[in-house]
Legacy VTK file of the C-alpha trace (Angstrom):
# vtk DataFile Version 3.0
C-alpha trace
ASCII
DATASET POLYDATA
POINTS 266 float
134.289 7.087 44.384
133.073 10.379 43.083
129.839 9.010 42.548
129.964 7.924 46.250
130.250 11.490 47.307
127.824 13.071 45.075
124.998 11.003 46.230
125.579 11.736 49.718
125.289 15.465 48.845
122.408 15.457 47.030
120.882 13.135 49.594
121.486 15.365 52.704
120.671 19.120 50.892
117.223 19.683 52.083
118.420 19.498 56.129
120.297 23.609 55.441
117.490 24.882 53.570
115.045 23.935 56.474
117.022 24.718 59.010
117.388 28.299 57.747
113.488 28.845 57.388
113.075 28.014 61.057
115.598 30.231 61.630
113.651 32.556 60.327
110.489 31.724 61.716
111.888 31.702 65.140
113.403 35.038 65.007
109.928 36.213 63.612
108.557 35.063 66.552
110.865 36.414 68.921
110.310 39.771 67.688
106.575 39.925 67.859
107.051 38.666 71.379
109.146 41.245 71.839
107.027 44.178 70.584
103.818 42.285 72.154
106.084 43.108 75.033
106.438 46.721 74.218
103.030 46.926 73.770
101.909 46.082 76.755
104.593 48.053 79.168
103.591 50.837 76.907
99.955 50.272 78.291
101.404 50.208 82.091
102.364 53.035 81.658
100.048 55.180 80.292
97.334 53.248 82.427
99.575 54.610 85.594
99.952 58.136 84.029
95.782 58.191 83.845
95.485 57.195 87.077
97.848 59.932 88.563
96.181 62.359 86.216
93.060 61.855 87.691
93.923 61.788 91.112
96.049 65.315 90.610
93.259 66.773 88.608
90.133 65.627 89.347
90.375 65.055 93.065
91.824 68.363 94.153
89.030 70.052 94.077
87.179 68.576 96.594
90.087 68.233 98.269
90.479 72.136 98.460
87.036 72.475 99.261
87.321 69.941 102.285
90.283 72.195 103.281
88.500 75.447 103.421
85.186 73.794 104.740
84.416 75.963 107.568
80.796 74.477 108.435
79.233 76.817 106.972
77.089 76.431 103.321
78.334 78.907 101.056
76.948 78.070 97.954
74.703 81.106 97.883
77.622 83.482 98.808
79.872 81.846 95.981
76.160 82.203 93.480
75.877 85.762 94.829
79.791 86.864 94.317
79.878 85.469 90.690
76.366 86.852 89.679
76.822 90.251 91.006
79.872 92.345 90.135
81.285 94.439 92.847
81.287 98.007 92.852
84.550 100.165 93.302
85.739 101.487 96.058
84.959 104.923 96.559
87.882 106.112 98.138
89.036 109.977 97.540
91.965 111.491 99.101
93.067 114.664 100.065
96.499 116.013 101.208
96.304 118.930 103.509
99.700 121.339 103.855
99.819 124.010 106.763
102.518 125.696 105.512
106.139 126.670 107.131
106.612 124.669 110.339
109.566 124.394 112.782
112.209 126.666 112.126
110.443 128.247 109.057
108.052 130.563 111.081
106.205 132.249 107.589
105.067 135.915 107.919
105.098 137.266 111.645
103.204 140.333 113.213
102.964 141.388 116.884
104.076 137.573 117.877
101.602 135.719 115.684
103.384 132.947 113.595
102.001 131.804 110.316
103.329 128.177 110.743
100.804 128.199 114.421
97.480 129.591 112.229
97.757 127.814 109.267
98.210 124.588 111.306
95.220 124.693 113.241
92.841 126.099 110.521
94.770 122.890 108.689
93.765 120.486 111.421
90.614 122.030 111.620
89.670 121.229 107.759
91.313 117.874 108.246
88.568 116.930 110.914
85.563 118.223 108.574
87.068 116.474 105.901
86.663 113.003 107.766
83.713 113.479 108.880
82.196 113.603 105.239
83.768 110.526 104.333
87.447 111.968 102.828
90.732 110.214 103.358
92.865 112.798 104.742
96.824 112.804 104.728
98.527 115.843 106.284
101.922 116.756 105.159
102.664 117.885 109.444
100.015 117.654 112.398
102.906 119.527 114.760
105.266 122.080 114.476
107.838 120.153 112.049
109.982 122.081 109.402
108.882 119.620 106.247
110.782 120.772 102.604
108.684 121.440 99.213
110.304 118.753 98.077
109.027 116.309 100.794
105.159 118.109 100.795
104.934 117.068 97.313
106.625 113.673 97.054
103.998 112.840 100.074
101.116 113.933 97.854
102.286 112.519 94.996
103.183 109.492 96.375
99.587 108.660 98.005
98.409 109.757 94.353
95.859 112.193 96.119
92.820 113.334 94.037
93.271 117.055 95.319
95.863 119.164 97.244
95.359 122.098 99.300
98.275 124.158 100.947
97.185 126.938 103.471
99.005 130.041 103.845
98.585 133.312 105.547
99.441 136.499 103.578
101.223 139.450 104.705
101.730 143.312 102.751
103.154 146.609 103.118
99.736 147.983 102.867
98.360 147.170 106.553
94.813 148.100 104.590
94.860 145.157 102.341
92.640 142.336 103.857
91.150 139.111 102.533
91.471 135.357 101.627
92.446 135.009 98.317
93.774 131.454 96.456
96.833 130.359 94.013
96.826 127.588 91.264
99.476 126.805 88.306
98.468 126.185 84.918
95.083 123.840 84.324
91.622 124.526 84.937
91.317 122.150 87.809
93.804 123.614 90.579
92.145 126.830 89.701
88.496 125.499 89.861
89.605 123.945 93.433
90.707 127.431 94.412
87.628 129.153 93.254
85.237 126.880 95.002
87.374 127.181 97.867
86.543 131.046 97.829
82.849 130.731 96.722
82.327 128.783 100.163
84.479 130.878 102.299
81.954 133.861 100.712
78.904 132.526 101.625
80.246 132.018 105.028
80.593 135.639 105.335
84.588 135.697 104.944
86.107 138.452 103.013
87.564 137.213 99.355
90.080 138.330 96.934
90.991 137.229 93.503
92.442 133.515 92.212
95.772 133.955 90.443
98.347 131.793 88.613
101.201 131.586 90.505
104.697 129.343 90.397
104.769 128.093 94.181
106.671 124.906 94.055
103.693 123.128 96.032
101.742 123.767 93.228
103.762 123.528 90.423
105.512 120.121 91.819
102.081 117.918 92.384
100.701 115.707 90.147
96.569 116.332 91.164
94.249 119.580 91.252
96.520 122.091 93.600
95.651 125.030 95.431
97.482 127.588 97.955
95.258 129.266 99.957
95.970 132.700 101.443
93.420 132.816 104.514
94.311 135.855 105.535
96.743 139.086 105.999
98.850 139.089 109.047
99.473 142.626 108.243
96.505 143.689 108.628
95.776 144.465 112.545
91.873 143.002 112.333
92.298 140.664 109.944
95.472 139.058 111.993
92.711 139.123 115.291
90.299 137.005 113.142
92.995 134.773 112.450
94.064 134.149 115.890
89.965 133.379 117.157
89.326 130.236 117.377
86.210 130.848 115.671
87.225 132.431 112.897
89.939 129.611 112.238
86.695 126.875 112.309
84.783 129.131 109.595
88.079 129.249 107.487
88.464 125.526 107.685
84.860 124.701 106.826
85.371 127.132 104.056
88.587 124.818 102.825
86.107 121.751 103.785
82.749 122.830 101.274
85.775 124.118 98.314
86.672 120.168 98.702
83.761 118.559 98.825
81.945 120.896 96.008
85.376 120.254 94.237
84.595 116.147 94.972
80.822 116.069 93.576
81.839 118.278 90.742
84.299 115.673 89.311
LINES 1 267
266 0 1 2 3 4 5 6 7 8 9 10 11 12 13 14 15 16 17 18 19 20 21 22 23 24 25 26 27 28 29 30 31 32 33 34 35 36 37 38 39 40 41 42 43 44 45 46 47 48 49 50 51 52 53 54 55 56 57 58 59 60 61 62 63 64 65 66 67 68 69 70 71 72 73 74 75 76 77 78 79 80 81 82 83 84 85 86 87 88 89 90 91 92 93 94 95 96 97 98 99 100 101 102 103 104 105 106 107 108 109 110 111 112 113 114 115 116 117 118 119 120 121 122 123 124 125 126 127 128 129 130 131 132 133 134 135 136 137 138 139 140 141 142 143 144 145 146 147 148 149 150 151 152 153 154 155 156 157 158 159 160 161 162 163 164 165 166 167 168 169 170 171 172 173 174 175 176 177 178 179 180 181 182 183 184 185 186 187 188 189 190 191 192 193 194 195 196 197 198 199 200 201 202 203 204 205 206 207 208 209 210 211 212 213 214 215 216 217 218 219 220 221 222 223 224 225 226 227 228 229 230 231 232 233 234 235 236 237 238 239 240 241 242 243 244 245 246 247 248 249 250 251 252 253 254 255 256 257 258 259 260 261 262 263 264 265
């Protein structure tokens, strides 16, 4: 009987052993379908990503240029605007002040307000200054009371190369006559009043001195700054020049060559 059994078991022992190596072998095969698989959806993929790359990157510019296409061939202009380099602007500014204004008269003599002659020699100068080419700003063009505070923010603000306030003087001395300027601290708000006075000179105006003062106009700006004193209300003749039209033009052109000397000089 036990004999019986043991023959049958050594009979039928191959049948596990090759059942388990194509066990194996099948699960080997499954797996490299499986990462064949991979493989290729892997592929898809990036084969898709390529193909979206290129049409995002490589397309767009000719779709851009298509875009913009106006008709006209502009292949020179591009050649001639990446060959050449462009040259600055040359802009330069200047902020005019007629000083006082509204309510704040200045100096008065015989009914003559400062605040009405400083504005036209002002507007005067303004006009000259134009005409040569200068970007003007005027702290008032009518008779509006304007604070130091606000004359300077508006200067400093348009970051103006120069600044040029205009005044007229007054004394107890009614003998005391002439145009004389004002600067604080640095050489170039005293070399703007100086050429200032050099051209009102040689246009036959009477000239004082140029002093270092602390007027907040200034003191408080940022660029070159001069106050110009065109004149002495106090003084009878002197206040008649003032008042003449003529006068006031020869006084602004004088304010007008002090800028533009000031300008080339650098």
């Amino acid at each position: 009987m036990d004999k019986g059994v043991n023959h049958r078991q050594a009979a039928g022992a191959p049948l596990p052993q090759r059942r388990k190596k194509r066990g194996v072998r099948l699960a080997v095969a499954y797996a490299l379908r499986g990462l064949i698989g991979l493989l290729a959806l892997m592929l898809a993929v990036l084969l898709v990503c390529g193909i979206l790359y290129v049409k995002e990157y490589l397309d767009s510019p000719a779709d851009t240029t298509e875009t913009l296409d106006t008709g006209k061939d502009t292949t020179n202009e591009e050649a001639e605007s990446t060959s050449q380099p462009q040259s600055p602007t040359d802009v330069y500014t200047v902020v005019l002040d007629a000083g006082h204004g509204g309510v704040q008269s200045g100096c008065v003599f015989d009914g003559v307000l400062e605040k009405d002659i400083t504005l036209a020699v002002t507007l005067l100068a303004a006009e000259k200054l134009r005409a040569e080419g200068v970007t003007v700003i005027l702290t008032r063009e009518d008779d509006t009371d304007v604070s130091l505070n606000r004359r300077c923010q508006i200067a400093n603000d348009a970051a103006a190369d120069l600044f040029v306030s205009v005044h007229c003087n007054s004394y107890e001395d009614s003998s005391v006559s002439g145009l004389e300027g004002y600067y604080h601290n640095g050489t170039k708000g005293k070399r703007l009043a100086e050429y200032i006075l050099a051209a009102a000179n040689a246009l036959g105006v009477k000239t004082r001195h140029v002093k270092d003062e602390n007027y907040q106009v200034i003191r408080d700006t940022t660029m070159p700054a001069a106050l110009m004193e065109i004149g002495f209300l106090s003084n009878p003749a002197e206040r008649a020049l003032l008042r003449s039209e003529d006068y006031q033009n020869t006084v602004a052109q004088a304010v007008a060559d002090g800028v533009m000397t000031m300008r080339a000089a650098g």
